[in-house]
N, C-alpha and C positions, 0 to 999 in steps of 0.2 A: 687402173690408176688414172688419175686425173693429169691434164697436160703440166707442163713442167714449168710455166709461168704462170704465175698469178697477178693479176693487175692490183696496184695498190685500192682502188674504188672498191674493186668487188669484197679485197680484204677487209678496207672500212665497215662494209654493209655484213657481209657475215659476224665481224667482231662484235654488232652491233643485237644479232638476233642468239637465239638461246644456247645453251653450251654443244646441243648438237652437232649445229648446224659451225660453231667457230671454231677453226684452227687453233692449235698447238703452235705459238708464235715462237721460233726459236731463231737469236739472235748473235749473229756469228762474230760482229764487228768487235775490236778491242776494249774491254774494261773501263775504262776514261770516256772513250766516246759513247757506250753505250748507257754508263751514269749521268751523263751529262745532258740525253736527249733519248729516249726510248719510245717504246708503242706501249702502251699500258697492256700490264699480265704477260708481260715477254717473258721469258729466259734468256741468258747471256750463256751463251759458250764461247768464251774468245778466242776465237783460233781465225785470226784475219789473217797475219801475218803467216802462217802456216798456211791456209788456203794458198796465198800468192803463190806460195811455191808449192803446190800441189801436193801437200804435207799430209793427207788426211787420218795419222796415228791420233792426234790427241781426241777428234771427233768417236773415231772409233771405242776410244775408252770410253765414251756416254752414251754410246746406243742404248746399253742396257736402261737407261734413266729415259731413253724417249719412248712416245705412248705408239703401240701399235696398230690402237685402232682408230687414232684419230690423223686427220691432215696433220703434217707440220709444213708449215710456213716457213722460208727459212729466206731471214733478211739479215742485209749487209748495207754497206755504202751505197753502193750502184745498181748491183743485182749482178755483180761478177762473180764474186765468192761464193754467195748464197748460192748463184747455181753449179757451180759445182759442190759443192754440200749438198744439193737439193740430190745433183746425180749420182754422189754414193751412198744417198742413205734411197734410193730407190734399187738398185745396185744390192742394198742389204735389204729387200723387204719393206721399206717402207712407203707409206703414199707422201712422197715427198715435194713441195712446191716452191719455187723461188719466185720472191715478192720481186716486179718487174718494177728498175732503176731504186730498188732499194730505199733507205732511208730521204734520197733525194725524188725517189717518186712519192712516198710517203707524201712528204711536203707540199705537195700540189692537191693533190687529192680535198676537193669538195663534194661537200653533200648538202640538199636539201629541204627543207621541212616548212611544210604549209603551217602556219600557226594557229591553231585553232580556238585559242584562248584571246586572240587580238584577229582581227578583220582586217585582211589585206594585207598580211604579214607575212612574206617570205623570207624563214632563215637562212642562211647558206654558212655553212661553219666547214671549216677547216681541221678537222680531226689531229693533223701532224705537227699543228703549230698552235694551236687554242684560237685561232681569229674568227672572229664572226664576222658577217654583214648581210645587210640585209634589202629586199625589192618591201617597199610600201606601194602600194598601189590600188586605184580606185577608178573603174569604169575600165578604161584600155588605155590607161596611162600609169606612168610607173616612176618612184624616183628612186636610183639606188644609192645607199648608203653604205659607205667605209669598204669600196669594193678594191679587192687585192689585186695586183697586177695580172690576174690572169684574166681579163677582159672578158675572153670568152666566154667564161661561164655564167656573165649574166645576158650575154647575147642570148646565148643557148636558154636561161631561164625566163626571159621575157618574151621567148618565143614561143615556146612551151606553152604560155598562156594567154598568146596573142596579145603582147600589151608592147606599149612604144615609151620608151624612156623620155621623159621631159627635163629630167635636171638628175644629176650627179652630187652626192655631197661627200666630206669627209667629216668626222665628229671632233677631228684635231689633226692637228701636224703627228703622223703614226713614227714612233720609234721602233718598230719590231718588225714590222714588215712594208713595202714598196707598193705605197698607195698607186692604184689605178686609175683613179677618178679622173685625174684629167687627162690621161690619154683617151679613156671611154665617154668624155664628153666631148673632147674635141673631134674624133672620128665620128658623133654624131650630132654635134654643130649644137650644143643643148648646155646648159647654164651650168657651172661646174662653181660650189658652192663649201664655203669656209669663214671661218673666224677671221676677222682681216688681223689679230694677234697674233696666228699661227701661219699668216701666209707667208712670210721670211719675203723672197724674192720674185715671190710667183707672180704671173702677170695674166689676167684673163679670169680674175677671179670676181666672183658675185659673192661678196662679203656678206658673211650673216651677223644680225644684230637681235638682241635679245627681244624675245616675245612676236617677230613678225613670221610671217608663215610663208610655206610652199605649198603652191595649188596642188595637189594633183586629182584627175578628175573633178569631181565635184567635192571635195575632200582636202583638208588644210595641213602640210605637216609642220608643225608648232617648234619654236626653237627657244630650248632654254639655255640660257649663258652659264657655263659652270667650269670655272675655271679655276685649277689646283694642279691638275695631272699633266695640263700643258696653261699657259694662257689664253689661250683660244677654244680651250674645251667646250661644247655644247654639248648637251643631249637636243633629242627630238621627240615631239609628245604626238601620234596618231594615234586618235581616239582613247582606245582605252589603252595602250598601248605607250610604253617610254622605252625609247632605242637609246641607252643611256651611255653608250659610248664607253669610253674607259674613266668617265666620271664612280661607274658603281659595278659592281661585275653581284652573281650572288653570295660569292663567300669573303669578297673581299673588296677594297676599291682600288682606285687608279695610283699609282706609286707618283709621289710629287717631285721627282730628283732630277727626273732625266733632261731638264733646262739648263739645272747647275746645281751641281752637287753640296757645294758646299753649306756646312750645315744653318747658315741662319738664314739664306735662301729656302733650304730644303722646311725651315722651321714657317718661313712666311706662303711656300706655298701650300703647306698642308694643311695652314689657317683659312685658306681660303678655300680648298676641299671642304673643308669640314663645314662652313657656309654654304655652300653649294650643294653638298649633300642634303643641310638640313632642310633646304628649297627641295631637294627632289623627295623626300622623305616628308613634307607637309601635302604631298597627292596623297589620294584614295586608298583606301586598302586594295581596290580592285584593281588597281594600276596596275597592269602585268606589265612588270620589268624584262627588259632582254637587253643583254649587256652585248658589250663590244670586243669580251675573254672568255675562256675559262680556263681553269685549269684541271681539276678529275672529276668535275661530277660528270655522271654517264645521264642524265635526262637528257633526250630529246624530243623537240627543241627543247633549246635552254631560255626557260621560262618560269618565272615564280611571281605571283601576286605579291604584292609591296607590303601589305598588312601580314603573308604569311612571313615575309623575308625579314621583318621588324618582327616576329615575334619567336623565330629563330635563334639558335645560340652560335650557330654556324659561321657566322659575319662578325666577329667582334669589335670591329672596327664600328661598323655600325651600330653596335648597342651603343659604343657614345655618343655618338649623335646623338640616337632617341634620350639619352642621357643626359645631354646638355653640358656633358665633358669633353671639352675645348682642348686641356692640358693633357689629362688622358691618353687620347686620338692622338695629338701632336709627338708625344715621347713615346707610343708603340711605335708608330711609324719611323720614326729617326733611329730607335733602336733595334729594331726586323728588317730594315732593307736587303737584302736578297741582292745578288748579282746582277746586272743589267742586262740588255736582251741584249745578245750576238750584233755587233758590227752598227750599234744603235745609233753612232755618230753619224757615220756615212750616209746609212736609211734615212736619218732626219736632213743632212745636207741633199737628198736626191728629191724626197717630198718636200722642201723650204725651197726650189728649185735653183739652190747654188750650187748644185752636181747634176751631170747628164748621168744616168743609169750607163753603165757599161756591159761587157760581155758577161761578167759575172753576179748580174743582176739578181739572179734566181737562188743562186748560193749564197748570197748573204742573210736571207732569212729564216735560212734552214737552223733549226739549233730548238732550247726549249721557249718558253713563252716563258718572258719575267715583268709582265705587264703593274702586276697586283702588286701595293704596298706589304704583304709580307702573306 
């Protein structure tokens, strides 16, 4: 039998290879919380609350329903529950493993991916929360974009390929999770870069303004102004390449509420998305897009040509654009809004920097991704 922890990483990268090689994801947390935030292709058994109190009857009644010949995975909140589930269903026979710190390790968990469709494009996405970001880099210089609080991991990736970070940027003031950018610019004394719309309170900021560029190497990365989904929103254009922020995702774009909900706000921001779109949608077909979400496509990276993604059904939001329906666009949006992301106030008062992050910094952006207009 394999050991009785499973690290959330190694779960992402088996999830990710063919059904041999992936776990049987079985998920022990309650009913509400697991509709509400899951690992795609999971199963729910909720028996959390039985867990605590070392209840393991109703588990027993579904052994017969779990596979014999495959791992199961078995996650919870933390990775308390799960392992002791992990320890009677090994107990009964089975190869059983508990995903270590549970859905909160989940949420840490980065992976990856050299772009190969765009030059000098390092993805790095977030599997337990939909966030992307990314290293642009040219010669042994690098500038990272919409990089997560967890710093390290772009230490750790621009080391990996010997390259020195020269500037830090965010694509907007993030509502869903707790930008890192300026704490990883300030610990490396290096130009920490933003919409001065979206800066709120922040001080030490190198303001972007439409159309001027960022060196790196020998190599420019281009900033277009697209503001809808926040006021400050930009994308960034390398080479062939557009880091399009939460201006445009591929199945969907940037949701325009989360400033102010109310609806004739939410009606003027999403005029100005649909503007801003129709700027980024007048590039090349060959533009390979990489957005700043996603939500279930399984491509990796997540990447799609501009000509294929306009000529897809997938995006609806997008066919008006290529439409030149203004009104259309405006009233799906107002009438598909979705829930907001988890705790989305605070997250924006800590990156606007009128909140110092506190102890429970990390727990506030655990939960799903409600980045996308609908």
């Amino acid at each position: 039998m394999s050991n009785i922890n499973l690290e959330p990483t190694e779960l992402s990268r088996r999830l990710e290879k063919d059904d041999t090689e992936a776990p049987f994801v079985l998920d022990v947390r309650n009913e509400d919380d697991y509709e509400e935030w899951r690992i795609d292709g999971s199963t729910n058994v909720p028996i959390y609350d039985e867990l605590l109190a070392y209840d393991y009857s109703t588990l027993e009644e579904h052994v017969d329903e779990l596979p014999k010949d495959t791992e199961i995975a078995v996650v919870c909140v933390a990775g308390i529950t799960s392992a002791r589930a992990a320890e009677f269903l090994r107990e009964h026979g089975f190869d059983a493993t508990s995903v270590a710190d549970g859905m909160n390790g989940w949420g840490r968990v980065h992976r990856q991916y050299d772009v190969d469709a765009a030059d000098g494009v390092v993805q790095i996405v977030r599997p337990g929360t939909g966030c992307v970001s990314y290293l642009a880099h040219d010669g042994d210089e690098a500038v990272v974009v919409d990089p997560s609080q967890y710093v390290d991991r772009y230490l750790n990736a621009v080391d990996e390929r010997d390259l020195e970070i020269v500037g830090v940027a965010d694509s907007h003031a993030h509502a869903d999770h707790v930008s890192g950018a300026r704490r990883l610019a300030g610990e490396l004394d290096v130009p920490y870069y933003l919409h001065g719309d979206d800066a709120g309170a922040l001080e030490n900021v190198t303001e972007l303004t439409d159309g001027e560029t960022i060196s790196v190497g020998d190599r420019d990365l281009e900033v277009r102004y697209t503001p809808g989904h926040t006021p400050g929103s930009v994308a960034f254009r390398f080479g062939d390449a557009l880091l399009s922020g939460d201006t445009l995702f591929l199945g969907s774009v940037g949701r325009p509420d989360l400033e102010d909900g109310a609806e004739e706000a939410v009606r003027e921001a999403a005029g100005q998305l649909f503007d801003s779109l129709e700027r980024l949608t007048d590039l090349e077909d060959e533009t390979v897009v990489l957005p700043g979400h996603f939500s279930d496509e399984s491509i990796r990276p997540l990447a799609t040509e501009l000509g294929d993604l306009r000529a897809e059904t997938a995006n609806e939001l997008l066919s008006y654009v290529a439409d030149g329906d203004e009104d259309a666009f405006v009233e799906t949006i107002v009438e598909s809004l979705a829930d907001e992301p988890a705790n989305y106030n605070e997250i924006k008062q800590i990156n606007w920097g009128k909140e110092q992050p506190g102890g429970d910094v990390e727990a506030l952006e655990l939960g799903p991704n409600n980045c996308a207009a609908n």
